[in-house]
C-alpha positions as CSV (number, residue, x, y, z in Angstrom):
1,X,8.2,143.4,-18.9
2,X,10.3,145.5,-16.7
3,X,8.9,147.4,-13.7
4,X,9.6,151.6,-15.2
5,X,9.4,154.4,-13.2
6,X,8.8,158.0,-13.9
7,X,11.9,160.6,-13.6
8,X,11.5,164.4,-14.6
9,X,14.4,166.5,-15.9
10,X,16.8,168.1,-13.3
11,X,19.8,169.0,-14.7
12,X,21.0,170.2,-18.5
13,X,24.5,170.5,-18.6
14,X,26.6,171.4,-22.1
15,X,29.8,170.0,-22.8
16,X,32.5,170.4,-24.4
17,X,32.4,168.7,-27.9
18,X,29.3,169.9,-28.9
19,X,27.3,167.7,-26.2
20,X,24.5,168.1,-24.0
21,X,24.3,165.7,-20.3
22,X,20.4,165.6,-19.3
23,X,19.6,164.0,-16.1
24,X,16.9,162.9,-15.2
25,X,16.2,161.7,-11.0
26,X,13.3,159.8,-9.3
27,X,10.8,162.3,-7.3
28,X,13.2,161.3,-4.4
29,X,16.6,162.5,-5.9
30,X,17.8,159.1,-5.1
31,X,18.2,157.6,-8.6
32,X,18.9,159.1,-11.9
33,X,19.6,158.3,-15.4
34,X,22.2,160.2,-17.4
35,X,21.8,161.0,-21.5
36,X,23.9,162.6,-23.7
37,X,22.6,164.4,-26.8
38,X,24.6,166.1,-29.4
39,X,23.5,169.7,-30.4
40,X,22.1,168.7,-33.5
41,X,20.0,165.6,-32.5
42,X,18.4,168.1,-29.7
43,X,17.4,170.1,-32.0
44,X,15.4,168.1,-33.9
45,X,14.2,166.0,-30.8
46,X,11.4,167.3,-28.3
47,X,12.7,166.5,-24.6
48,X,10.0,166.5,-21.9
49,X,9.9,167.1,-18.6
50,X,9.4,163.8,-17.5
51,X,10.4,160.0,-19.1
52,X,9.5,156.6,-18.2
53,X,12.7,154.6,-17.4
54,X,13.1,150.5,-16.4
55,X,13.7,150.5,-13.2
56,X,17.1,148.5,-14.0
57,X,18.9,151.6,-16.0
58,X,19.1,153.6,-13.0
59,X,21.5,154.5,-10.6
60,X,21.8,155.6,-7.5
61,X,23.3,159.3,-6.6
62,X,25.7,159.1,-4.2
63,X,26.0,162.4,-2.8
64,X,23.8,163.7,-0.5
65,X,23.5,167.7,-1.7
66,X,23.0,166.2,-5.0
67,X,20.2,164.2,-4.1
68,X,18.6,166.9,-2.2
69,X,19.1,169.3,-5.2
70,X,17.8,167.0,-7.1
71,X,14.8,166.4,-5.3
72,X,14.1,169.9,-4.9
73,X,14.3,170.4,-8.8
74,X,12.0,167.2,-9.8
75,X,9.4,169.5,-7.1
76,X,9.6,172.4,-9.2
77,X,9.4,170.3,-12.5
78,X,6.6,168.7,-11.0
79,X,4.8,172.2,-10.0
80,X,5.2,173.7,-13.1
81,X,4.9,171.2,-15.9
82,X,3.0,168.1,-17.3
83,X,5.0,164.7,-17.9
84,X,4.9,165.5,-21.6
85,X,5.4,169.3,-21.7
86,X,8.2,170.1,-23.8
87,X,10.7,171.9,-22.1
C-alpha cells in the first residue's frame, strides 16, 4: 500500500465549460493535487475540507507565493474545520 498523506482544500476555481478546479496542498503548500468536477457531479457530491491522497499523485508547486498562499489557506482550513466537514 502506498504511503497517503492528508491535504485540505485551498483553492476553488470555476471554469469555463461548466467546470470547477479544486486544489488541494500539503500543510506545507509544497505539494498539491488538482481535480476537476463538473457543476453537476458537485452537486451531488459532498467535498470536504480535507482528503487523503498517495503520496505518488502529488506534485510539487513551483512558485513560491503560491506555496506561501497556499500554506496560509490549508492554516485557516485547518483552524476552522474538521477533515471531514463539508465545505
Amino acid at each position: 500500500m502506498a504511503d497517503t498523506e492528508r491535504l485540505w482544500l485551498v483553492a476553488r476555481e470555476y471554469g469555463d465549460e461548466s467546470l470547477v478546479e479544486l486544489v488541494y496542498a500539503t500543510p506545507d503548500g509544497e505539494r498539491c493535487v488538482v481535480k476537476h468536477f463538473s457543476i453537476q457531479l458537485l452537486r451531488a457530491k459532498d467535498i470536504t475540507a480535507a482528503i487523503e491522497v498517495e503520496s505518488d499523485r502529488l506534485e510539487s508547486v513551483g512558485d513560491s507565493d503560491t506555496r506561501e498562499r497556499y500554506a496560509v489557506e490549508v492554516e485557516r482550513a485547518r483552524d476552522r474545520h474538521d477533515p471531514d466537514d463539508v465545505v
